[in-house]
C-alpha positions as CSV (number, residue, x, y, z in Angstrom):
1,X,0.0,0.0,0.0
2,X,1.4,3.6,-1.1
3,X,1.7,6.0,1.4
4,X,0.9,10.1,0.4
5,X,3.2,12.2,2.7
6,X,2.8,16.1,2.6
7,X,5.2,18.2,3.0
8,X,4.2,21.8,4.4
9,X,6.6,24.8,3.1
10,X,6.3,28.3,5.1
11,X,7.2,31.8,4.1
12,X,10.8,31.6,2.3
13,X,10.7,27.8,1.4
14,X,7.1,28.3,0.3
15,X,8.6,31.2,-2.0
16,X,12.0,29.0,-3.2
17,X,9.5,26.0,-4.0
18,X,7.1,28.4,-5.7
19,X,4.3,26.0,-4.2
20,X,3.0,25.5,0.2
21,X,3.3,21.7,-0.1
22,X,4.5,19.0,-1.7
23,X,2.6,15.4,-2.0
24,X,5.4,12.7,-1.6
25,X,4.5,8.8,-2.5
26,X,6.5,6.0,-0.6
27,X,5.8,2.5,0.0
28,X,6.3,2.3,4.1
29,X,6.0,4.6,6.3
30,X,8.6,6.9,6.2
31,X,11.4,8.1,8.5
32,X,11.7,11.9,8.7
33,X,15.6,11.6,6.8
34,X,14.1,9.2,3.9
35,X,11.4,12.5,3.5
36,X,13.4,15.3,3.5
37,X,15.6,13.3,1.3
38,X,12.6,13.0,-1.1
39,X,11.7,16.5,-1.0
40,X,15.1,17.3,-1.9
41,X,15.0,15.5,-5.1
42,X,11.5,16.3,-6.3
43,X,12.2,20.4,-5.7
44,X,16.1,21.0,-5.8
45,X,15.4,24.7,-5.5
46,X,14.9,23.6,-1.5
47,X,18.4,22.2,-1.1
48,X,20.3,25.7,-1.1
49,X,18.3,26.8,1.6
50,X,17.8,23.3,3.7
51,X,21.6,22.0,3.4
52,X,24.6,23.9,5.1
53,X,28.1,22.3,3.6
54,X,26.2,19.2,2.7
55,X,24.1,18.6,6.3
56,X,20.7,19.8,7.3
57,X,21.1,23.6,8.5
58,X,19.4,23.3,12.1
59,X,18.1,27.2,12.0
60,X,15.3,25.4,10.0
61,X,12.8,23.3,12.4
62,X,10.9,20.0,11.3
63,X,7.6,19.3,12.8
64,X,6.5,15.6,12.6
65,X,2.5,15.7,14.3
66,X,2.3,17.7,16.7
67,X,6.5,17.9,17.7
68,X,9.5,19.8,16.7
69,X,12.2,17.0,15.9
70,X,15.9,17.8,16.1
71,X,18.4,16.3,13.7
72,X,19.3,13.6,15.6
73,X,15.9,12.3,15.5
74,X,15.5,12.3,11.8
75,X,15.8,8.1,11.9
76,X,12.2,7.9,13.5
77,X,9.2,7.2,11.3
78,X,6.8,10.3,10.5
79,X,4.3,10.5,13.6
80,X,1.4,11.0,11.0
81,X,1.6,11.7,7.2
82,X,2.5,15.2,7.4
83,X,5.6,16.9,7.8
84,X,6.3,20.3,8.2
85,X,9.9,22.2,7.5
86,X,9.7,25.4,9.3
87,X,11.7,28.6,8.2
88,X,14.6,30.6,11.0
89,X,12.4,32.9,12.7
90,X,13.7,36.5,13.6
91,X,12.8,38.6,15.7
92,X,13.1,41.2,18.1
């Protein structure tokens, strides 16, 4: 059975993809890395922003569900079949 995976984009990312989300098709359940890794490939435009000297850039935040997951985390499964890649924030 296939499994539909999106992929929610905010502010900049939205703008680099030129799209909010991004359906993704595997055949498992997914860990959080095999996703990103997916997203990568289907909008390159993503990597510049995502990758800092080849490795995640941990300014950006990943929500799996209802939780923020750090990089060390990425080897667990999606909590649910969203994902969410949040911009840096600023502020002041």
């Amino acid at each position: 059975m296939r499994i539909a995976v999106c992929v929610r984009l905010f502010a900049s990312l939205r703008e680099r993809a030129g799209k909010d989300r991004a359906i993704l098709e595997f055949d498992n359940r997914p860990s959080i890395q095999e996703v990103l890794e997916k997203v990568l490939v289907e909008i390159p435009s993503l990597e510049g922003a995502l990758l800092k000297n080849g490795r995640f850039d941990e300014r950006y935040k990943i929500m799996s569900g209802k939780e923020l997951v750090s990089p060390g985390e990425f080897g667990k499964k999606l909590a649910d079949q969203t994902l969410a890649i949040l911009p840096p924030v600023s502020g002041g």
